[in-house]
Backbone as CSV, one residue per row, in Angstrom:
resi,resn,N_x,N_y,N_z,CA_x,CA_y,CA_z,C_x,C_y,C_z
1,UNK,46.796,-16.041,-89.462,46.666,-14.975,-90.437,45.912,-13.788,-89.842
2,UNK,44.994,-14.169,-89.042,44.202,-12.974,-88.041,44.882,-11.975,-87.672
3,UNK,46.085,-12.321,-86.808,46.927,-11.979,-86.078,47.631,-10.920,-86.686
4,UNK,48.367,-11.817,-87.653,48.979,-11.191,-88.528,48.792,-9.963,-89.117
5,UNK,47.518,-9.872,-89.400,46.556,-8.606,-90.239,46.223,-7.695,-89.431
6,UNK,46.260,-8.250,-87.716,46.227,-7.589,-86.814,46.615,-7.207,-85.603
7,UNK,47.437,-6.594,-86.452,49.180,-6.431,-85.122,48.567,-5.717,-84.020
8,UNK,48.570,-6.318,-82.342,48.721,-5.990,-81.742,46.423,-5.444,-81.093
9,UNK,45.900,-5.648,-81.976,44.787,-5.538,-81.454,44.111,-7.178,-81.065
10,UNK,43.409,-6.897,-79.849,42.781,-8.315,-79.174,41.650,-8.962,-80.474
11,UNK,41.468,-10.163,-80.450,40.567,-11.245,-80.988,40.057,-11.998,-80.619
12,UNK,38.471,-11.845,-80.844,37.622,-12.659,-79.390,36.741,-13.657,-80.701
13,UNK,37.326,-14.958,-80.309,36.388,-15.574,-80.899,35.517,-17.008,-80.161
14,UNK,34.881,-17.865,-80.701,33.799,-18.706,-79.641,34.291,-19.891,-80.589
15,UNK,34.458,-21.406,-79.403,34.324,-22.237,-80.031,33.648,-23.182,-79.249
16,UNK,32.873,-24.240,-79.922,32.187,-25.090,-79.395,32.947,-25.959,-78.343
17,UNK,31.914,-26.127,-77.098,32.739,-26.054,-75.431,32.965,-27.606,-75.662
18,UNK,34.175,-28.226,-74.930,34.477,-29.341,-74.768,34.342,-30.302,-73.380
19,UNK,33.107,-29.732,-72.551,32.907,-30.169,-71.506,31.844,-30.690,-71.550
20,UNK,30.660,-30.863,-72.951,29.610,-31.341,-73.161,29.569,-32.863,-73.513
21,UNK,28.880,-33.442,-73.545,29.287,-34.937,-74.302,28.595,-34.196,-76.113
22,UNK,28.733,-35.012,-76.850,29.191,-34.652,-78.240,29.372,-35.530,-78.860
23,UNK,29.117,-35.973,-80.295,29.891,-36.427,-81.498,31.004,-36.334,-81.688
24,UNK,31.032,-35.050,-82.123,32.648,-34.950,-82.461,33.823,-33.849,-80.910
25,UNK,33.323,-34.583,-80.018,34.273,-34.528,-79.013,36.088,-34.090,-79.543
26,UNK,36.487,-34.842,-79.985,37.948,-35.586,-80.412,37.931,-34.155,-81.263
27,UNK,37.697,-33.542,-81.891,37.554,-32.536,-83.018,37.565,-30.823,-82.245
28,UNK,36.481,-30.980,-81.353,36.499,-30.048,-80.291,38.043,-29.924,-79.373
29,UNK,38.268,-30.734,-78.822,39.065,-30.862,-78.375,40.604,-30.113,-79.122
30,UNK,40.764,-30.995,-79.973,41.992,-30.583,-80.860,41.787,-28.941,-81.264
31,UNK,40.248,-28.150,-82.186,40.459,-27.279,-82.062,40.888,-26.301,-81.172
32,UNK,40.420,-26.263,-79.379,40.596,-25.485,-78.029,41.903,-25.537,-78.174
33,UNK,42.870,-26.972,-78.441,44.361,-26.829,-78.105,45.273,-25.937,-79.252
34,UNK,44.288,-26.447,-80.296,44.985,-25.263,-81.693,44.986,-23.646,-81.368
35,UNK,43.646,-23.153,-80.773,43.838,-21.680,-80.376,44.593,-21.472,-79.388
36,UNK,45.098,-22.282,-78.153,45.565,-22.194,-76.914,47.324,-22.029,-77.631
37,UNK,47.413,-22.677,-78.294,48.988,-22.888,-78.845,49.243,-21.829,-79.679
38,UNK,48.207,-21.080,-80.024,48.467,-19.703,-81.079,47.802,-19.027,-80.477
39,UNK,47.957,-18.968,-78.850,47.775,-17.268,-77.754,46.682,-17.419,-77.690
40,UNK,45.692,-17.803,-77.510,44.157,-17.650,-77.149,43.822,-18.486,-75.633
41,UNK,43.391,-17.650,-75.531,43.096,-17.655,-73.574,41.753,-17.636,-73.640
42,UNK,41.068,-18.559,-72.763,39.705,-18.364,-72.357,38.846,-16.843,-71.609
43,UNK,37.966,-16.289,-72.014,37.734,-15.128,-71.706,36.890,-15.452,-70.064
44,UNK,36.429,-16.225,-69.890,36.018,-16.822,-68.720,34.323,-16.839,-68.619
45,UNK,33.546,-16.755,-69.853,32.431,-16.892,-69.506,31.925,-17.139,-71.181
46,UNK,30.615,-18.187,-71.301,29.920,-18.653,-72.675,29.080,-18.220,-72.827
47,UNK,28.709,-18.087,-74.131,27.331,-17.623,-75.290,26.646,-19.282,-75.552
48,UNK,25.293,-18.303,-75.764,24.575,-19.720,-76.438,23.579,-19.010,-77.542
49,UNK,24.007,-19.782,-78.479,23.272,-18.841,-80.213,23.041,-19.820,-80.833
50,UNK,21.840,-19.771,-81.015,20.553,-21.076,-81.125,20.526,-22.614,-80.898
51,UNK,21.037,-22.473,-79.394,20.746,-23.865,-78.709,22.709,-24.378,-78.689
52,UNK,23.400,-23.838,-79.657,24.623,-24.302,-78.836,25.206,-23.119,-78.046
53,UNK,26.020,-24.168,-77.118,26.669,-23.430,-76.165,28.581,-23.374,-76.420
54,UNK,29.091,-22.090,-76.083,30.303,-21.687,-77.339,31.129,-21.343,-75.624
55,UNK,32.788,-21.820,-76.004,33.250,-20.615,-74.910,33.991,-19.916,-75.794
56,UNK,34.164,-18.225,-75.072,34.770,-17.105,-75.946,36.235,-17.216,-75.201
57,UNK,37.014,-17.255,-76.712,38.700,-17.160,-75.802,38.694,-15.771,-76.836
58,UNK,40.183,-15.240,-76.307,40.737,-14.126,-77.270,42.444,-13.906,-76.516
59,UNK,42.795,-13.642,-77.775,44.226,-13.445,-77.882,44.892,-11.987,-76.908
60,UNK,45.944,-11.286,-76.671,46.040,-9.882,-76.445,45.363,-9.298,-74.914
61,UNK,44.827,-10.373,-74.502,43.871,-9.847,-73.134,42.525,-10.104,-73.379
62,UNK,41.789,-10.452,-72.154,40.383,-10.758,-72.266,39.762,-9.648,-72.851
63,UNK,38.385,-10.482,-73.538,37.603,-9.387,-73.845,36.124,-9.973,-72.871
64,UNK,35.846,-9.041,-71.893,35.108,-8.930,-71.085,33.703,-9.658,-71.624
65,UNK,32.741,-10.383,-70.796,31.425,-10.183,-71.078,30.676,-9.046,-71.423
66,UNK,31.088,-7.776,-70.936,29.764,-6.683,-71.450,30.683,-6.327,-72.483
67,UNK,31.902,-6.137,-72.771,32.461,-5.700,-74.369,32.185,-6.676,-75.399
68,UNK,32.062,-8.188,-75.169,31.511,-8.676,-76.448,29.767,-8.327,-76.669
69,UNK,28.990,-8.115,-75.555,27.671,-7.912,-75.538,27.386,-6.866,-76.652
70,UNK,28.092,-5.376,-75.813,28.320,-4.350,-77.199,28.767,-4.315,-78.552
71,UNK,29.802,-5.278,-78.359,29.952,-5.351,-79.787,28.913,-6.011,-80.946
72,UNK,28.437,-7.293,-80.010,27.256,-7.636,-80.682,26.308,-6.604,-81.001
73,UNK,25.516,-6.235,-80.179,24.222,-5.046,-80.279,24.884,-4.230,-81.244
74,UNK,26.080,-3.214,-81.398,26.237,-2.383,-82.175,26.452,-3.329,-83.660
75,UNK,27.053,-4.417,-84.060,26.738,-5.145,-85.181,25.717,-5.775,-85.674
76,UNK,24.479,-6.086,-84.513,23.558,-6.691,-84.908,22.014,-5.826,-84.706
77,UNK,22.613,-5.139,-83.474,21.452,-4.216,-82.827,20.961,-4.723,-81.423
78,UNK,20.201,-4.307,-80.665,19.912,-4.736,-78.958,19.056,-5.871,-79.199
79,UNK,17.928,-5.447,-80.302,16.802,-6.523,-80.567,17.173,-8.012,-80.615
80,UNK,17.659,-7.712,-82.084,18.595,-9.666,-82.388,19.437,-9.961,-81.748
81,UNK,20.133,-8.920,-81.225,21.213,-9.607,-80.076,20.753,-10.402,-79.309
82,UNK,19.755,-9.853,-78.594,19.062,-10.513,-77.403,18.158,-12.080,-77.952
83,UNK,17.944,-11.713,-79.089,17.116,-12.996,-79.890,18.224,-14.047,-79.660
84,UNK,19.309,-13.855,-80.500,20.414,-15.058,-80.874,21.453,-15.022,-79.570
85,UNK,21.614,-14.703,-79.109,22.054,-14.753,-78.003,21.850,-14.644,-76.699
86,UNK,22.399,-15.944,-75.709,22.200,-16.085,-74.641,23.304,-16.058,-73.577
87,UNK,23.628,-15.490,-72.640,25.106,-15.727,-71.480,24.412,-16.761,-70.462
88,UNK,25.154,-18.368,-70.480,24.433,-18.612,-69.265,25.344,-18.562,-68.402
């Protein structure tokens, strides 16, 4: 429905990484293959926002490490950005 609403512009979103050990492993998993099968490509580098660690895919072409950075700061500001978020 994202998509849909948004013809033709990129979508960067984070999901919990499946290379960690985990609970719900099996769950992780299935979600990564659900975005991969509806165009979502790994952007090639993770966030960590309060103690979990996320990888960012997006649809349309990567969206860079310093373009999600900005986008954060300009939605959240430089301060809390830097609070809730970490690139390791």
């Amino acid at each position: 429905e994202l998509k849909e609403r948004n013809p033709g512009k990129r979508i960067v979103l984070s999901i919990e990484t499946v290379d960690m050990p985990c609970p719900n492993l099996s769950q992780r998993i299935r979600r990564k293959a659900f975005y991969q099968r509806n165009g979502f490509m790994p952007c090639g580098y993770r966030i960590t926002e309060k103690g979990v660690t996320y990888d960012m895919l997006s649809n349309g072409g990567v969206v860079t490490k310093a373009e999600f950075q900005r986008l954060i700061q300009n939605y959240m500001g430089v301060i809390l950005a830097r609070i809730l978020y970490r690139y390791p």
